[in-house]
N, C-alpha and C positions, 0 to 999 in steps of 0.2 A: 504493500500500500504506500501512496506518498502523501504522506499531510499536508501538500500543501495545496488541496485539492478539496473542492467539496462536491457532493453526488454522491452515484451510487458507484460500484465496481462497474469495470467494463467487463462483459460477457467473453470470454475465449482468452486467446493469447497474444498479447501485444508487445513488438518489439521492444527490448528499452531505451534504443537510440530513437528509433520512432516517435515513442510516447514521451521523450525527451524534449520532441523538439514540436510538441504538440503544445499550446500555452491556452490555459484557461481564461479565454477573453470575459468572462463572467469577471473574474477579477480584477479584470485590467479597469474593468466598469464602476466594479465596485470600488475601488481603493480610490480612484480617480472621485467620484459621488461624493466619495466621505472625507474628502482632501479640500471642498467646496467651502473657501472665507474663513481656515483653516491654517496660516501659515508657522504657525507650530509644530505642523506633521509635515514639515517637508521633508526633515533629516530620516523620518519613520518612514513615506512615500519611498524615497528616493531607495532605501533597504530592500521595502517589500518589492518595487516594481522591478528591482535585482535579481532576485530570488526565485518570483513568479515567471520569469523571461526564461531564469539561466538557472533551473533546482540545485545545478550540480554546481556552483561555486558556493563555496566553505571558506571554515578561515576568516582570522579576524584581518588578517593583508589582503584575501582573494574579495573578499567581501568590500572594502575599502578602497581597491584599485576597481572594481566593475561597477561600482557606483560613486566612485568620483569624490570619496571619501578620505580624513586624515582616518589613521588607525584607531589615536585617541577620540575622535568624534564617536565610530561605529563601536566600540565597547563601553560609550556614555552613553549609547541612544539605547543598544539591546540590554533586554532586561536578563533574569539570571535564572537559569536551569528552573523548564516547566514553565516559567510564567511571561507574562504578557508585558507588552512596552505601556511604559504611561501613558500613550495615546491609541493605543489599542489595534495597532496595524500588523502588529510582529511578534509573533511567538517564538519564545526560544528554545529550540531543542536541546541543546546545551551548550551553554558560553564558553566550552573549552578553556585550557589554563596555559598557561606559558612557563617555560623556563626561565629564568635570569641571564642565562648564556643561548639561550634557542628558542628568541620568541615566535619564531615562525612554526613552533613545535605548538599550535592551537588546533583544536576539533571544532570552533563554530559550528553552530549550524542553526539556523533562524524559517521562518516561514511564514509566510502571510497567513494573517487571523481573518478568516471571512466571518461578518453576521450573514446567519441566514433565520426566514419565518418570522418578520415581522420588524419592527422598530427597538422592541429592548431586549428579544433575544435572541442570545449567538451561538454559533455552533463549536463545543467545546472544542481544544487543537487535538485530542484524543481518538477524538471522534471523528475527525477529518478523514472523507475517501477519495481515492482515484475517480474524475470527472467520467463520464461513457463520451468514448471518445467524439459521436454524433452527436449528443443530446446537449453538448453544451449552449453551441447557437440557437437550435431550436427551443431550446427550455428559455433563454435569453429573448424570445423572441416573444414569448409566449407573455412572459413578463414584462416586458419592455415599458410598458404604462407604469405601472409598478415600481421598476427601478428609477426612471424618468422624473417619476413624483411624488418620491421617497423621502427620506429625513432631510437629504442634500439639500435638496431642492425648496422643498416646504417650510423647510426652519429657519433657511439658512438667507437675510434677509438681501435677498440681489433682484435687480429687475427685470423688468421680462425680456429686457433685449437679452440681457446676460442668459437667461433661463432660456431662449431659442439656442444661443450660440452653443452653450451648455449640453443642451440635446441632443443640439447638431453632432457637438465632438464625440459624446458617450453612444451616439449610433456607430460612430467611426470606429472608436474603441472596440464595441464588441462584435466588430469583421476580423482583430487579428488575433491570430491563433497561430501564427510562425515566422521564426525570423530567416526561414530558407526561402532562398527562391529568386525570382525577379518580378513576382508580380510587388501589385501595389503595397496589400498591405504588410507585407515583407518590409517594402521599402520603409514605409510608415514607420514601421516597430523598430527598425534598426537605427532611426531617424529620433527615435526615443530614447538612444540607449544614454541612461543619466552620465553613464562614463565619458560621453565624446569631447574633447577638448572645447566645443564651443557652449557645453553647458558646466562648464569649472565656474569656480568661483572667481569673479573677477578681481578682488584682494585674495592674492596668493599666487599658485602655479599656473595661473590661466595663459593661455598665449594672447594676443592683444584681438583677436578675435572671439573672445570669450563673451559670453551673454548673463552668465551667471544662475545658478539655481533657481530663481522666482521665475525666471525666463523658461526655464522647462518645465516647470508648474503651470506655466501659461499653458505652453504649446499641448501638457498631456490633458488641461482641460478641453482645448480649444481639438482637442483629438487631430493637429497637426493640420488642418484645414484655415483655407484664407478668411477674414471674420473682421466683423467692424464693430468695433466697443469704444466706448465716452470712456475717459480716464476713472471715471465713479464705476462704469462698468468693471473693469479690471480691478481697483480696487476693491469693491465686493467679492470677485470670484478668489481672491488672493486672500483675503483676509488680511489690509496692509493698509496703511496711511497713502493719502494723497501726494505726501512728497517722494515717497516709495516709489509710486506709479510714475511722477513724471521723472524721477533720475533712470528707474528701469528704459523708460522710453527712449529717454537721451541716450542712451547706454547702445541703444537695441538701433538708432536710426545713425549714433556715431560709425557702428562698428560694419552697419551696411545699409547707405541711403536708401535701399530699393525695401528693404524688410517693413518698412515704418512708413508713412503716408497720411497726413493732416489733413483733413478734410472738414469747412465749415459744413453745418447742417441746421439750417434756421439760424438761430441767436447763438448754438456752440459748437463747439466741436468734437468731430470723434474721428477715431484711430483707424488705417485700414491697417490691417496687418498680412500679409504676406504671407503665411507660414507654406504651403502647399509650396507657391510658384520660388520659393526660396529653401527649400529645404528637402524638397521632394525632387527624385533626380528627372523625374520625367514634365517637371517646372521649369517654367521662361525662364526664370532667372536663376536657376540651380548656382550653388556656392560647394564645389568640391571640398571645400575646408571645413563643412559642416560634419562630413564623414570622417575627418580624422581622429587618431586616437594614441598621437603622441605622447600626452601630458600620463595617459594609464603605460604607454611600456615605458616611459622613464622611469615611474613610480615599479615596474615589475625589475626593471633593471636594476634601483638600490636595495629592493629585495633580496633580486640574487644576490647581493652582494653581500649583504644582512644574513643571508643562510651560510656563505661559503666563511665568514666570519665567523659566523656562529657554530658550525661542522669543525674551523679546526679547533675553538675553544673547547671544543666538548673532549676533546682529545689531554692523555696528560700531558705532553708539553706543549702544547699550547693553551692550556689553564695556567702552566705555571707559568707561562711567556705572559699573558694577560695580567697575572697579578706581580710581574713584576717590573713590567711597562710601564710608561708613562699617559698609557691607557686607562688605566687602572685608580679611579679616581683615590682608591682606598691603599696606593702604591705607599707612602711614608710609612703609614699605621703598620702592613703588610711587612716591610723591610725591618721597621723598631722588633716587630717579636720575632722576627726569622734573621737576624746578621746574617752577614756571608763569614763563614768560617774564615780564619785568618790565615789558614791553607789554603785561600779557595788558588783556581787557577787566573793568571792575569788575564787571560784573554776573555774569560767568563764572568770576572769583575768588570773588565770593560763594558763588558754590551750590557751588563746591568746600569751601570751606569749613565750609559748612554739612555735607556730605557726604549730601545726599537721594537716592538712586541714582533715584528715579522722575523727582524736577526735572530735575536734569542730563540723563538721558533724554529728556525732551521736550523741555528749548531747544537739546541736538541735531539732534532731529529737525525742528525749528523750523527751525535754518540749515539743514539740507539741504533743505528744502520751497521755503527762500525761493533758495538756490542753481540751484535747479531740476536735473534728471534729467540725468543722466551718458549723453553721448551713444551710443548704442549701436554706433556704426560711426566713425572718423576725418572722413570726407565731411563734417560741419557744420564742424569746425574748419578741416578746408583750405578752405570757400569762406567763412569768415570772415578768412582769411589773406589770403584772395585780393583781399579788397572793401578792407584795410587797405594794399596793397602798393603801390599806383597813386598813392597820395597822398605816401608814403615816397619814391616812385622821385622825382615831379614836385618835389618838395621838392631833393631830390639834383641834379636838372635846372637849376633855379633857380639852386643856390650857384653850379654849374660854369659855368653862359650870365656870371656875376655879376663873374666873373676877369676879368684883364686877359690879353692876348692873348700875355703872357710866361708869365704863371700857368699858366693854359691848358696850353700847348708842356711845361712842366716837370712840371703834373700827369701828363700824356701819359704822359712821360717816368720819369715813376717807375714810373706804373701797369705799361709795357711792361716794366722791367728786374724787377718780381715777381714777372712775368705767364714770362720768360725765365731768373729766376732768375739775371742780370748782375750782380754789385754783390754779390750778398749773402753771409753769414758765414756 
């Protein structure tokens, strides 16, 4: 079963890369609905809609690179083994732990929490089944009224232009159900994906094309289609302040004059926005830079790096190379209770002192190369024992034949009363 699925079991036998790449658009509906004037669950959205797309990313780095996350964010947002995030989007399977020397040694594993059956109640993460792989659309379909003007919608106080454009996008929404392919809503969903360089944050690692995360809250309401909203419109759907809405806009018309379009309408103005013919590849004005996804493999790149660090610490010498580096923040305290012996050798004083953690790492591994391999079994050292002991004995042979025939008698003689325990205190 996969919990991060609600329905019933599919009937028969379904591939698992298949059903892999099969995506519960009922979700993509839902989480989107319940994201509506909301901007407190962005960092929760941005998780679930992770997870929902891609099941099979774990890990608190995997997790944090496919959603466009710092590490420290995605292990403040998820909540802890069994239980649900403060905003109710993500459930934790379990928060996995890290090592000190090997954090990338984590078992994450998170899943989106679906309400289903009404307004206050949800469907426990226990109880979560595998979607049937047909019946998701159709069941979606069937409800559509239902999901359309639901809590999102109904409570949540936005106007009705916002409430058509709304519709519009949660119909768009619940067509994708895969990121293979080349049809459209392929295109769509991958055009979603929170990680791509032009939805970073724009303070931080973003490239100077970046739009920022309220910008992909837009687009996953607006279900990635072109759409004209008053700056009140957008601020209701966002759940943000006025001044929000118009630096987002400046932000969104700096980084590409054709995305963004001002348009008087009576006495004000409202917004056209572009998304489709700008973000969609088979759109007028398609921006190949929208599909990149540089800023996730640099972030995968200091990972490796973060592991290959982390694999030779885990080793003894390179622990011991670590704590006696100038890596090692705890290096003084570490050196005060360990001195180097006043034998030690010069050359291995030096590189301590130098505190190079990769040096001292390798003339480590250096003497253990030239020491050679740690015997697997006791068997070599007893028949080295063995080859040394016949030379010892005949040695011992020698002193004893070498006495005088008095010596001899008294050695005897001692040896029997230690041997008898006579004589002794």
């Amino acid at each position: 079963m996969f919990s991060n699925s609600t329905g019933q079991a599919p009937s028969g036998r379904t591939d698992l890369q298949e059903f892999q790449e099969q995506i519960n658009s009922a979700h993509l509906v839902e989480m989107a609905a319940r994201s509506v004037g909301r901007s407190e669950v962005l960092m929760e959205l941005a998780l679930a809609w992770t997870v929902t797309c891609r099941c099979y990313v774990s890990g608190t780095r995997g997790l944090a690179r496919w959603a466009g996350m710092g590490d420290q964010a995605v292990r403040q947002t998820v909540a802890q083994d069994g239980q649900v995030s403060q905003y109710g989007l993500i459930w934790t399977k379990t928060r996995g732990t890290s090592s000190p020397t090997a954090e990338e040694r984590d078992s994450m594993e998170i899943r989106f929490r679906s309400n289903s059956g009404g307004r206050h109640r949800s469907t426990s993460p226990k109880d979560l089944q595998a979607p049937d792989p047909l019946g998701g659309a159709l069941a979606l379909k069937e409800g559509e009224k239902k999901i359309l003007e639901g809590n999102a919608v109904t409570t949540a106080a936005i106007s009705e232009r916002a409430q058509e454009v709304l519709a519009k996008g949660l119909k768009t929404l619940a067509t994708l159900d895969t990121l293979k392919g080349l049809e459209a809503k392929a295109d769509v969903l991958r055009a979603l994906d929170p990680g791509l360089d032009v939805w970073a944050e724009v303070h931080g690692d973003g490239p100077d094309f970046a739009l920022g995360r309220r910008a992909w809250h837009l687009a996953v309401l607006c279900g990635l289609e072109d759409v004209v909203l008053s700056s009140q419109d957008i601020a209701e759907l966002l759940g943000v302040a006025q001044k929000t809405v118009r630096d987002l806009l400046a932000r969104m018309a700096k980084v590409n004059c054709l995305l963004v379009q001002k348009v008087r309408q009576g006495r004000s103005f409202v917004y056209e926005i572009r998304w489709a013919q700008v973000f969609r590849q088979d759109g007028e004005y398609w921006d190949d830079r929208v599909s990149r996804h540089r800023v996730r493999d640099s972030r995968a790149e200091r990972d490796r790096k973060v592991q290959e660090v982390s694999a030779r610490r885990g080793t003894p010498a390179g622990y011991l190379a670590y704590r006696l580096s100038t890596a090692n923040p705890k290096r003084a305290e570490c050196l005060e209770a360990n001195p180097l012996p006043a034998d030690a050798d010069e050359a291995w004083r030096a590189l301590v002192e130098a505190g190079d953690e990769l040096a001292l790492y390798e003339h480590l591994r250096a003497q253990e190369a030239e020491a050679g391999t740690v015997p697997s079994t006791p068997a070599v050292l007893v028949e080295e024992a063995a080859v040394a002991r016949p030379a010892q004995e005949s040695l011992a042979a020698q002193r004893f034949i070498a006495l005088s025939e008095q010596e001899r008698q008294e050695t005897l003689a001692a040896m029997r009363r230690r041997v008898s325990g006579v004589g002794s205190t």
